[in-house]
C-alpha positions as CSV (number, residue, x, y, z in Angstrom):
1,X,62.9,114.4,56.5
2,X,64.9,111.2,57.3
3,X,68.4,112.0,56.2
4,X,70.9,109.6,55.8
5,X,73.2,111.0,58.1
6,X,71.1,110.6,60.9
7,X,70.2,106.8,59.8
8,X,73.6,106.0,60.1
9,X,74.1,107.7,63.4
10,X,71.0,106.0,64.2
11,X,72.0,102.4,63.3
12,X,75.5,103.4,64.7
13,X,74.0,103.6,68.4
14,X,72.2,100.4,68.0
15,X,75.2,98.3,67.5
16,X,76.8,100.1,70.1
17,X,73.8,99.7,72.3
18,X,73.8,95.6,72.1
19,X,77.8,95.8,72.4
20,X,77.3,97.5,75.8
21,X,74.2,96.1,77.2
22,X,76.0,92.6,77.9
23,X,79.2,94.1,79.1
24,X,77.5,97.0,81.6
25,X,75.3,94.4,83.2
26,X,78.4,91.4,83.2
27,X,81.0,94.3,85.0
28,X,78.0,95.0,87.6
29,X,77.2,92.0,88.6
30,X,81.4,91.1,88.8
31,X,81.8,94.0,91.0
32,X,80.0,92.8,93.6
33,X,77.1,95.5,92.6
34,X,73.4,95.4,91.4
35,X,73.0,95.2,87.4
36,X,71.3,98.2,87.1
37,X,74.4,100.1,88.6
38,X,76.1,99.2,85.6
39,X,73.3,100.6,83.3
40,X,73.3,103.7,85.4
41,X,77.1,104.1,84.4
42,X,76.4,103.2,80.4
43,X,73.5,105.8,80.4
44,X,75.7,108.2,82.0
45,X,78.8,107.5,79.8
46,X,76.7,107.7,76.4
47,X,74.1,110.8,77.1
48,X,76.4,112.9,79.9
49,X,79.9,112.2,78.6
50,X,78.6,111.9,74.8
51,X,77.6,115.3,75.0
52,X,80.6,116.7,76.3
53,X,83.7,117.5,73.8
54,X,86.8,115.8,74.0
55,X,86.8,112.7,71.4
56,X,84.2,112.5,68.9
57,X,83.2,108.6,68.8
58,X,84.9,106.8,71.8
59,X,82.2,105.6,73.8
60,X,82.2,105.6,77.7
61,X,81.0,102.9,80.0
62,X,82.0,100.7,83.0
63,X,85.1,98.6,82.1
64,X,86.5,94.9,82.6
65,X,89.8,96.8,83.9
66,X,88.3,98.5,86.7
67,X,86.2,95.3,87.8
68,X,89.1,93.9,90.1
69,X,89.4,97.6,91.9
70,X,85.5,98.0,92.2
71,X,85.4,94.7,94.1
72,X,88.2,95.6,96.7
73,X,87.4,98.9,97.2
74,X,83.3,98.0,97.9
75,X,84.7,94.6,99.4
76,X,87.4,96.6,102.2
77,X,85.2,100.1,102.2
78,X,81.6,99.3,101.4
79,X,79.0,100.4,99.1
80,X,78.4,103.8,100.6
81,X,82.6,104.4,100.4
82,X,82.4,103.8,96.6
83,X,80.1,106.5,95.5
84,X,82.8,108.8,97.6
85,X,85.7,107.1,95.8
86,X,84.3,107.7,92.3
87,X,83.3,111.2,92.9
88,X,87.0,112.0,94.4
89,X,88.3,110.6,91.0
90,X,86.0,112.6,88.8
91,X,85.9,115.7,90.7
92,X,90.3,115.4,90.0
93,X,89.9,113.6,86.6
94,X,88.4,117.6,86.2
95,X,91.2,119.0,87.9
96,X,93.7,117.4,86.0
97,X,92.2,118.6,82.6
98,X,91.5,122.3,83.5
99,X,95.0,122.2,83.9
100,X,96.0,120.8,80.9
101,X,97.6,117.3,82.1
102,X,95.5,115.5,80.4
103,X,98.2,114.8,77.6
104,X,100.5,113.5,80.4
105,X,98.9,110.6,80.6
106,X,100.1,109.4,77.0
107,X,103.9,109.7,78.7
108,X,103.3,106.1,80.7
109,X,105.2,103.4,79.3
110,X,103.6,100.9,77.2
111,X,105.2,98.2,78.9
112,X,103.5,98.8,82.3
113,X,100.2,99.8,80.3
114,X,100.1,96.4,78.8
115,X,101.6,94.8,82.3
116,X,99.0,96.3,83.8
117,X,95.8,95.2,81.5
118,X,97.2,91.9,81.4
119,X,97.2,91.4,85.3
120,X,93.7,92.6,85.0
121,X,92.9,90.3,82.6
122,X,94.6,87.2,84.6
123,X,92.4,88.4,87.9
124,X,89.1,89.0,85.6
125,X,89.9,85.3,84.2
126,X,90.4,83.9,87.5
127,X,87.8,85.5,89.3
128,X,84.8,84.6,86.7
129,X,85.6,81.1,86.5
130,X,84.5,81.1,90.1
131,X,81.5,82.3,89.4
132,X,80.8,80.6,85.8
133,X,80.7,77.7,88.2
134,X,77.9,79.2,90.8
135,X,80.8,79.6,93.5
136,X,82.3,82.4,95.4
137,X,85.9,83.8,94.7
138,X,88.5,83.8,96.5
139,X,88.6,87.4,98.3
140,X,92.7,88.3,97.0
141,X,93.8,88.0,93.5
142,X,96.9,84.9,94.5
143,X,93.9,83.2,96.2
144,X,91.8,82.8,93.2
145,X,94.7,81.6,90.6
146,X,95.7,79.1,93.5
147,X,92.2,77.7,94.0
148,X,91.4,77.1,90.4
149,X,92.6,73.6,90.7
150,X,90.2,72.8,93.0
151,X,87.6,74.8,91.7
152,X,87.8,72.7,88.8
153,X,88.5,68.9,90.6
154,X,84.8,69.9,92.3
155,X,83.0,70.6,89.6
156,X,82.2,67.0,89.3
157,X,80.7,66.4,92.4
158,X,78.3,69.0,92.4
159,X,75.8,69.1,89.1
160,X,74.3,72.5,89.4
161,X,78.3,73.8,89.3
162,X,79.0,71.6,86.2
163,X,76.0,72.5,84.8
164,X,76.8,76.6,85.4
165,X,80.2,75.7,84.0
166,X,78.6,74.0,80.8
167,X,76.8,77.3,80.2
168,X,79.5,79.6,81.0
169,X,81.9,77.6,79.1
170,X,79.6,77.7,76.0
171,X,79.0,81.3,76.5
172,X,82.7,82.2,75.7
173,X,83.0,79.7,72.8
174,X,80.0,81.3,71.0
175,X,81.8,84.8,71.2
176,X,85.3,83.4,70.2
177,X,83.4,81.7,67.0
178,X,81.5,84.5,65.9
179,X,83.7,86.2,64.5
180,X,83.7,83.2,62.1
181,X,80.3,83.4,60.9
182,X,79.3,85.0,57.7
183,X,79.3,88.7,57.2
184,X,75.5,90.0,57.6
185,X,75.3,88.0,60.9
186,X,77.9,89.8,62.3
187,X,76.0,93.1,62.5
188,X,74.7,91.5,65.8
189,X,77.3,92.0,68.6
190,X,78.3,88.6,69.3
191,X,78.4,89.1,73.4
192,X,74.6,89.6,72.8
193,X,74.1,86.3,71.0
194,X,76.1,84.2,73.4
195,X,74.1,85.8,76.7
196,X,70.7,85.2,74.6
197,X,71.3,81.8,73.2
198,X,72.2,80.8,76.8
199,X,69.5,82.4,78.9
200,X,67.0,80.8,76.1
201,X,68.6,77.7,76.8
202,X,68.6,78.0,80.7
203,X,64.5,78.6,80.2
204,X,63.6,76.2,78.0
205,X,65.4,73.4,80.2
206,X,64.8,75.2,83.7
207,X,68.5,74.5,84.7
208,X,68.7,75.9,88.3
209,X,71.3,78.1,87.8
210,X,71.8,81.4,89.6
211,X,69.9,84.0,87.8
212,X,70.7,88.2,88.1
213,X,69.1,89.8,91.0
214,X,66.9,93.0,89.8
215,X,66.4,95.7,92.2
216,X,65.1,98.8,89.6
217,X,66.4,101.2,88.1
218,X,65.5,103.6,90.7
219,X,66.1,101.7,93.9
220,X,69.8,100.9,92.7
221,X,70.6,104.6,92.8
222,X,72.5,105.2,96.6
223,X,73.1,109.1,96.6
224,X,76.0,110.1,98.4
225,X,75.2,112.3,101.9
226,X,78.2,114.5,103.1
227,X,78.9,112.3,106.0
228,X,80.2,109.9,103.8
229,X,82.9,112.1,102.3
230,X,84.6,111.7,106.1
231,X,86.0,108.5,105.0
232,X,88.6,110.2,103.1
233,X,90.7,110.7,106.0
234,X,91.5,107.1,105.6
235,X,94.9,106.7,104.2
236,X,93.5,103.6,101.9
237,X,90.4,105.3,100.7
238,X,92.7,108.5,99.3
239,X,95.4,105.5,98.0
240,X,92.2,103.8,95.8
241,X,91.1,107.3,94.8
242,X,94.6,107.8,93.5
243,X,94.3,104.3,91.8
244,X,90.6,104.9,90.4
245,X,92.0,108.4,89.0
246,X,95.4,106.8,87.6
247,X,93.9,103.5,86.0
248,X,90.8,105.2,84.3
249,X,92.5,108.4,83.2
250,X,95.1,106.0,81.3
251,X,92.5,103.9,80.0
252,X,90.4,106.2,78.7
253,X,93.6,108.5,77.0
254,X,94.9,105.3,75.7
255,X,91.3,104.5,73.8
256,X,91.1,107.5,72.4
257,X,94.6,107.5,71.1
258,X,93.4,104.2,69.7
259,X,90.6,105.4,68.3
260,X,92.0,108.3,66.7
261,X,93.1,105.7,64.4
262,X,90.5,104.3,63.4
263,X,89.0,106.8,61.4
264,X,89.8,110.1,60.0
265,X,87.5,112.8,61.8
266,X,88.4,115.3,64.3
267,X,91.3,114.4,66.9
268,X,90.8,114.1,70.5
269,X,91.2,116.8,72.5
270,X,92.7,115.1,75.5
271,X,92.6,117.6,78.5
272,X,88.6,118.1,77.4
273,X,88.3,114.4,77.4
274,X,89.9,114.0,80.7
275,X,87.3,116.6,82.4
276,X,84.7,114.6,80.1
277,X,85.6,111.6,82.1
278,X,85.5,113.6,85.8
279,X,82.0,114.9,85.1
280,X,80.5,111.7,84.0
281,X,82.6,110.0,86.7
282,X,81.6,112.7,89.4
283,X,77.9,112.2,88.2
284,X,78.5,108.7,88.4
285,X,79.7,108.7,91.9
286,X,77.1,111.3,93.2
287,X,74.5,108.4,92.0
288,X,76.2,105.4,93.7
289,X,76.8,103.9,90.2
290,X,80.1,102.1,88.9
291,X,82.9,104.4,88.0
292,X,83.6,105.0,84.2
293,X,86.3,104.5,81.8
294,X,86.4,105.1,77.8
295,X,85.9,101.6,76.4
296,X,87.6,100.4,73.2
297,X,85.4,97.3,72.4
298,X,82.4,99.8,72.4
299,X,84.0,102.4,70.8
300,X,85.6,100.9,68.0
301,X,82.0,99.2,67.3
302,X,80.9,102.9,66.6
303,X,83.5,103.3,64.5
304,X,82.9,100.1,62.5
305,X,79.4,100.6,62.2
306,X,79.7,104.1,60.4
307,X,79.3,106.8,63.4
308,X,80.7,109.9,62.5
309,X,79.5,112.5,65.0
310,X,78.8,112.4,68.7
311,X,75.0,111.7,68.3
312,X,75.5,107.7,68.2
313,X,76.7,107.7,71.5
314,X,74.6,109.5,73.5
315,X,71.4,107.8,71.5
316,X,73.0,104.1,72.6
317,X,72.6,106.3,76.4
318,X,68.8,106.5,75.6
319,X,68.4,103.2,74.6
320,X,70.1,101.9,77.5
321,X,67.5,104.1,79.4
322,X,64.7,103.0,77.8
323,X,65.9,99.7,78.6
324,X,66.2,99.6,82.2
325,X,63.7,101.7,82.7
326,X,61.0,99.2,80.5
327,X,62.2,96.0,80.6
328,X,64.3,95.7,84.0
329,X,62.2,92.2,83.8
330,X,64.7,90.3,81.4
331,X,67.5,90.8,83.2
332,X,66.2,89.2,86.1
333,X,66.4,85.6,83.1
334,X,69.9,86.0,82.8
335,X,72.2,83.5,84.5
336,X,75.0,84.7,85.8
337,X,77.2,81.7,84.7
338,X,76.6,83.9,81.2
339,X,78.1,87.2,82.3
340,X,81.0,85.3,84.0
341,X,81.7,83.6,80.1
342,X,81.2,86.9,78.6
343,X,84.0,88.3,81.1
344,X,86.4,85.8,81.1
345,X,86.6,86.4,77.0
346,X,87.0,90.0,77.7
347,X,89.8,89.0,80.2
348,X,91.3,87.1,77.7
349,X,90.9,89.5,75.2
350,X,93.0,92.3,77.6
351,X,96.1,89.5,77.4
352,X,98.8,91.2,75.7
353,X,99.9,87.9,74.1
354,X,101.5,88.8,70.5
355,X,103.2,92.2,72.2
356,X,104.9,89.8,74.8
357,X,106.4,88.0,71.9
358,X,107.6,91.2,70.2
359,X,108.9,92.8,73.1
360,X,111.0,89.5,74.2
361,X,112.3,89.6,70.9
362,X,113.3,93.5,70.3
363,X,113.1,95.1,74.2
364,X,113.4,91.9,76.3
365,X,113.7,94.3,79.7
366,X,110.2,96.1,78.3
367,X,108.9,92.6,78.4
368,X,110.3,92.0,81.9
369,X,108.5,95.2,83.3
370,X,105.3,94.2,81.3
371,X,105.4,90.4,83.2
372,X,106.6,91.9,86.6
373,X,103.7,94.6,86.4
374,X,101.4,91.5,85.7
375,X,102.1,89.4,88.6
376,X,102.2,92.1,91.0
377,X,98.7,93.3,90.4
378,X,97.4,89.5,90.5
379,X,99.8,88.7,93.8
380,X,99.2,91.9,95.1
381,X,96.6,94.6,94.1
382,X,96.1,97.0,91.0
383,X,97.4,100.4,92.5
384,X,100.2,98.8,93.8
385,X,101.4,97.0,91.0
386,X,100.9,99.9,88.4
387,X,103.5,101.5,91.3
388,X,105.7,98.9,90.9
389,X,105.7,98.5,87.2
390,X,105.9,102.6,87.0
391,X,108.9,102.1,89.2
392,X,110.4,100.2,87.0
393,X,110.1,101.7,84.2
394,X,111.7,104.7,85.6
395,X,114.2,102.8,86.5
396,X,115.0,101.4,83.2
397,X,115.1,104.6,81.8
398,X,117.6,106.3,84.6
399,X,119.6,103.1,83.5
400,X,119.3,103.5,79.3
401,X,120.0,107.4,79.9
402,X,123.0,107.2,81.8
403,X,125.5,105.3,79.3
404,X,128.7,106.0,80.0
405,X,131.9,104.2,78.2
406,X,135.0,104.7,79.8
407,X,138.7,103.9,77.9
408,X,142.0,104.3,79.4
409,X,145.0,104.9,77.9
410,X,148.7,103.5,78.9
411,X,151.4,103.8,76.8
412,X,153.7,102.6,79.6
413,X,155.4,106.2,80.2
414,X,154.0,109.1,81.2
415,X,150.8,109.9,82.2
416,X,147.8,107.4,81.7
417,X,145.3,109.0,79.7
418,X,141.6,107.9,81.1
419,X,138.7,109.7,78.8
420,X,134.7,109.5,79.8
421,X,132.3,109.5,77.2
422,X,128.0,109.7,78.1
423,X,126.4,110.4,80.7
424,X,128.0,110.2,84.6
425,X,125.4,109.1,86.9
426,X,125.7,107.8,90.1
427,X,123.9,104.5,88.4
428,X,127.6,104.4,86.7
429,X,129.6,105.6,89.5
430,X,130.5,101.6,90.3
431,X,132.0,101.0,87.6
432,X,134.0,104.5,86.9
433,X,135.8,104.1,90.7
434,X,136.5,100.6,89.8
435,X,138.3,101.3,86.6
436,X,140.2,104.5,88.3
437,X,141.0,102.5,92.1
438,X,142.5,99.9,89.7
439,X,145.1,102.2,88.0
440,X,149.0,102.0,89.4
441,X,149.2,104.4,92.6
442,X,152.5,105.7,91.2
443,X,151.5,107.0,88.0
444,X,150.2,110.2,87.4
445,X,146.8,110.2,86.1
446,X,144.7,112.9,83.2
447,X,141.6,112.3,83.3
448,X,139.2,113.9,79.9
449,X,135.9,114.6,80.5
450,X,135.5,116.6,77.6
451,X,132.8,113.6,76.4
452,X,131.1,113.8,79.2
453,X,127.7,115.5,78.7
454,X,125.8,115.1,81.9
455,X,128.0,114.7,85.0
456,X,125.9,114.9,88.7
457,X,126.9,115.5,92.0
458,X,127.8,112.1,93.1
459,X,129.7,111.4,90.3
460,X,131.5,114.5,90.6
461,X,132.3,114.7,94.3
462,X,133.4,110.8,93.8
463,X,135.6,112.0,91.2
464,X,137.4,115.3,93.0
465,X,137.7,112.5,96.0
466,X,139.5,110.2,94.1
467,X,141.5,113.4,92.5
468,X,142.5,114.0,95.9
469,X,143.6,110.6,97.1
470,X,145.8,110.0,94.7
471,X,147.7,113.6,94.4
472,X,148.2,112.6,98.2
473,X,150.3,109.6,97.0
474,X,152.7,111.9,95.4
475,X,151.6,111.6,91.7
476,X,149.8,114.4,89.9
477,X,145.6,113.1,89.1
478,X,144.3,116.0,86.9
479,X,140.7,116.9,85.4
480,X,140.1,118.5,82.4
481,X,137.5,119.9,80.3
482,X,135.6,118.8,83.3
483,X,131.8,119.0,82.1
484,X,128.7,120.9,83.5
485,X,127.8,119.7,87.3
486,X,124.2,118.7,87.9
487,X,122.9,120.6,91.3
């Protein structure tokens, strides 16, 4: 009998379904990749990694954030190096969880999480805009933000570019207005509507715009042989697995932290998730397909649309099955002008704009790291940047941890009293010889370090050198209470 439960589950995976169908096809063909690799990685995500415990109702997919990494690594590497990449990543995504790290991941700072979906979002933006024009992108992430100028003074001499633009440009105004639209119309994903209203509109008027190239399900699967897995001795092929492992473990703890509050079912079990994510990633790999991250904008349309067990997710798999496997003919109507619009919004949508406001006001340093992280990935690449924003952030912290205030003392005879109070880091060290090289030579000297809770090795040989300095002056420098030395 037709229970409700499974109706709901049912309708659940359709939503989901439409929400991902768009987006897996859109990150694909942005990759540099057939669509059906893209499909290969939603079917994966939704029937492999649904099945597998971990969260409940996050959803699992290709992802906008790991567009700009795809494209390097298949642009510097090749096709064949990709499917070794991605297995590398999900065979130690695995690693990772069996021992238990998986919860580690939720220790990254949100400033160079957000730094570092917002330089995705500025390359995804400036990347599609190439090719909602019908033109190639510049190959490095400063390239394409400088050529936009010119990308955009040309579209009026060329009419099959304005034309693309027109479509593309359309495209992401139809998603930004749906949301306006009245309540029973929203049940239909609004990336859907804007790819179908403008491949209907490219038919009917038989613009020549460039159109997704169809290959087959089957024939866009590129197995991985064991000679491949020799490229690993290359020092940049182990650095992008270490990026590919990094980027999509964070993205896919993150969601599920995200999700977790979005309804009130059974919490994610990170560490299972993260192996979740290494199987379907490994599978993913061993198939040639697109690597896989947990995906919010799916997920929380599982949410929204009433899921409460694991059985929506892997049915939007099957459909996504069913689809490529039945109708690989549609996608071949699809311009790609469409997919670069529907990109571009998700770009838009990974801008961190109102957090950039609230951090300048209440952590204006987080807000620096978050920027800093930003422009690195789009001047330089992803991996790197993420190093650079992690950098900073520890930074930052050594900085905020080591606070140290230091008052002296003089009553004009007799010793001068100098007390420390925080923590005596070489970070501080600066400051404390300046204030002690700037007392009167002839003047014996106590100085109380009885507030001093952390005090390290170069702190404390700088301090028994100065001790000694100035007891060879012929005054008396004493320590006392002198606090626990860091090895």
């Amino acid at each position: 009998m037709f229970s409700p439960a499974l109706g709901r589950e049912l309708g659940a995976s359709v939503v989901v379904f439409l929400v991902a169908l768009p987006l897996c096809v859109g990150v694909a063909v942005a990759s540099g990749l057939p669509a059906e690799a893209g499909l290969i990685t939603g079917i994966v995500g939704g029937i492999v990694v649904g099945l597998l415990p971990g969260s409940t109702l996050q959803v699992s997919g290709p992802a906008a954030g790991l567009t700009v990494l795809v494209f390097e690594a298949v642009h510097t590497y090749g096709v064949a190096a990709l499917g070794v990449i991605v297995v590398s990543a999900g065979l130690l995504q695995v690693l990772l969880g069996a021992l238990r790290l998986g919860r580690w991941f939720r220790a990254v700072s949100v400033s160079v999480v957000e730094g570092m979906l917002a330089g995705v979002g500025l390359v995804i933006i400036a990347g599609q805009v190439y090719a909602m024009a019908d033109r190639a992108a510049p190959t490095t992430g400063l390239g394409k933000v400088m050529g936009v100028p010119e990308l955009v003074g040309g579209l009026f001499g060329s009419a099959q570019a304005l034309t693309a633009a027109a479509v593309g440009a359309g495209t992401v105004l139809v998603m930004a207005l749906w949301r306006r639209v009245p309540g029973p119309l929203r049940v239909v994903p609004g990336p859907l509507v804007a790819v179908a209203l403008a491949t209907g509109a490219t038919s009917l008027l038989g613009l020549p715009l460039k159109k997704v190239e169809v290959q087959g399900l089957f024939e866009a699967v590129h197995p991985v042989s064991p000679g491949d897995f020799g490229q690993l001795a290359q020092v940049g092929v182990l650095g992008t697995v270490l990026a590919f492992t990094l980027i999509a473990s964070a993205e896919s703890l993150f969601s599920a932290a995200a999700v977790d509050r979005l309804h009130s079912g059974p919490r994610t079990d990170y560490d299972k998730e993260l192996m979740a994510q290494g199987a379907g990633n490994t599978l993913c790999g061993v198939l040639g397909a697109l690597p896989m991250t947990a995906v919010i904008v799916r997920s929380s349309a599982n949410v929204d649309a009433g899921a409460r067990t694991r059985a929506s997710r892997v049915l939007h798999g099957v459909w996504l099955l069913l689809f490529a496997a039945l109708l690989p003919f549609a996608l071949a109507l699809i311009p790609v002008a469409a997919l670069a619009g529907v990109l571009v919004h998700a770009g838009w949508k990974l801008l961190p704009l109102r957090q950039v406001r609230t951090m300048w006001r209440e952590h204006r340093a987080e807000a620096g790291i978050m920027v800093v992280t930003a422009l690195a990935i789009v001047v330089v690449n992803m991996f790197e940047g993420v190093l650079i924003g992690l950098a900073l952030s520890v930074v930052k912290s050594a900085w905020d941890t080591s606070h140290l205030r230091t008052r002296v003392h003089d009553r004009g005879t007799g010793p001068i009293q100098v007390s420390l109070t925080g923590n005596a880091t070489f970070l501080r060290l600066p400051a404390i010889l300046d204030t002690l090289e700037a007392l009167p030579a002839d003047r014996p000297v106590r100085l109380d370090l009885s507030g001093v809770r952390h005090l390290d090795h170069a702190c404390a040989t700088a301090l028994a050198s100065w001790t000694e300095r100035h007891n060879s002056s012929g005054q008396e420098a004493r320590i006392t209470e002198q606090a626990s030395t860091a090895t």
